[in-house]
Each structure stands twice: as structure tokens, then as C-alpha cells.
C-alpha positions as YAML, in Angstrom:
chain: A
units: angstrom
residues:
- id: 1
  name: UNK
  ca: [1.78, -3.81, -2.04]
- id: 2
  name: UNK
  ca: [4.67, -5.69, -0.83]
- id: 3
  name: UNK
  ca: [7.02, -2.98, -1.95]
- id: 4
  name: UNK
  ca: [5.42, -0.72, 0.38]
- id: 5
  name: UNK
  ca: [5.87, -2.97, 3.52]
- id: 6
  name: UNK
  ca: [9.45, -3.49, 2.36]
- id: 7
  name: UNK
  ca: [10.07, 0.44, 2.04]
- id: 8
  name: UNK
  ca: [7.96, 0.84, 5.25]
- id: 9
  name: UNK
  ca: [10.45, -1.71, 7.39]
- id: 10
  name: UNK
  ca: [13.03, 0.03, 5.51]
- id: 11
  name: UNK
  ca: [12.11, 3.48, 6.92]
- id: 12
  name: UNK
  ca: [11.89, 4.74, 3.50]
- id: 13
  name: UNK
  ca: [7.99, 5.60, 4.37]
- id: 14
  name: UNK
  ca: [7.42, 8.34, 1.22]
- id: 15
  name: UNK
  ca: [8.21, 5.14, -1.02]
- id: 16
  name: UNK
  ca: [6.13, 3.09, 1.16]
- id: 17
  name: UNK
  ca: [3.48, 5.73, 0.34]
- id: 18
  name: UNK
  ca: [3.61, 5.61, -3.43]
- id: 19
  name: UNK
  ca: [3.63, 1.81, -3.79]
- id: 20
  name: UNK
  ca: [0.13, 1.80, -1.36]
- id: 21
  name: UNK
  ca: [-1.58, 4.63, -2.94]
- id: 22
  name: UNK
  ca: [-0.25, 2.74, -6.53]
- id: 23
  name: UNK
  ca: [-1.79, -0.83, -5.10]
- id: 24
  name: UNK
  ca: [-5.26, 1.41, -4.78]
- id: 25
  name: UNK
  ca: [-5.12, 2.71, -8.44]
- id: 26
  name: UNK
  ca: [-4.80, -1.33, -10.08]
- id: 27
  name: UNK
  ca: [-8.30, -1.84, -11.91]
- id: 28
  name: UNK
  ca: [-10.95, -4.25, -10.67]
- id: 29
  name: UNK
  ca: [-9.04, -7.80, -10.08]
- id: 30
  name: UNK
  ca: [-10.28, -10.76, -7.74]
- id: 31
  name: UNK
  ca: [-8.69, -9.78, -4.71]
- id: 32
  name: UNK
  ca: [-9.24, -6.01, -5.32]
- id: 33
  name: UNK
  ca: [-11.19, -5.67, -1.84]
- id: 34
  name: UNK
  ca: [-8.68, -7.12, 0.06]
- id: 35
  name: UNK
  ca: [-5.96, -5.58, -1.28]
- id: 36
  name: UNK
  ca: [-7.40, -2.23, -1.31]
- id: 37
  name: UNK
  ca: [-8.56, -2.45, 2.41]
- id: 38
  name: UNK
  ca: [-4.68, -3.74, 3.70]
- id: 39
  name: UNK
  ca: [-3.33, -0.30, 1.59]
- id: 40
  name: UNK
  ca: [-5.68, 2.24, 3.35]
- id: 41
  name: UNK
  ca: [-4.62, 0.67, 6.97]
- id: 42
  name: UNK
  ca: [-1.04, 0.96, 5.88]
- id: 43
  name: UNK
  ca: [-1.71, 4.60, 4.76]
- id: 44
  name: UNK
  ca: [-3.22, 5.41, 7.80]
- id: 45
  name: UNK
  ca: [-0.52, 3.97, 9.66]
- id: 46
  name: UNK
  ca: [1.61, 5.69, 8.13]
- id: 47
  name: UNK
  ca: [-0.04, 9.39, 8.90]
...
């Protein structure tokens, strides 16, 4: 997830892409919600 903000600050926003959409695929872990809710507004920032 952090990755992705990096790339996205970076400009680099097709890296910033695959580290949110990879944050989504991680299997069920305490902060899954959370973490999964913070990648889709990335991704639809980025769009």
C-alpha cells in the first residue's frame, strides 16, 4: 500500500496501480477492511 502512494507522488501512477490492486488481493488479515477501503479510493483517484 505504501508503495503505491510512493509511486503515486512519484508520478509513476501504472506502478501506483499494481501495488493498490496487489494490497486488495492479500488474504483476510486484521486490518483487511481498512486497508482494502484506502486502495479502492486511491484507485479511483487515480481514474
Amino acid at each position: 500500500m505504501q508503495l503505491g502512494y510512493l509511486h503515486q507522488s512519484a508520478g509513476q501512477m501504472e506502478l501506483a496501480r499494481k501495488y493498490f490492486r496487489q494490497a486488495l488481493q492479500y488474504p483476510k488479515h486484521e486490518y483487511k477492511n481498512s486497508t482494502d477501503m484506502k486502495a479502492k479510493v486511491a484507485l479511483a483517484e487515480l481514474d
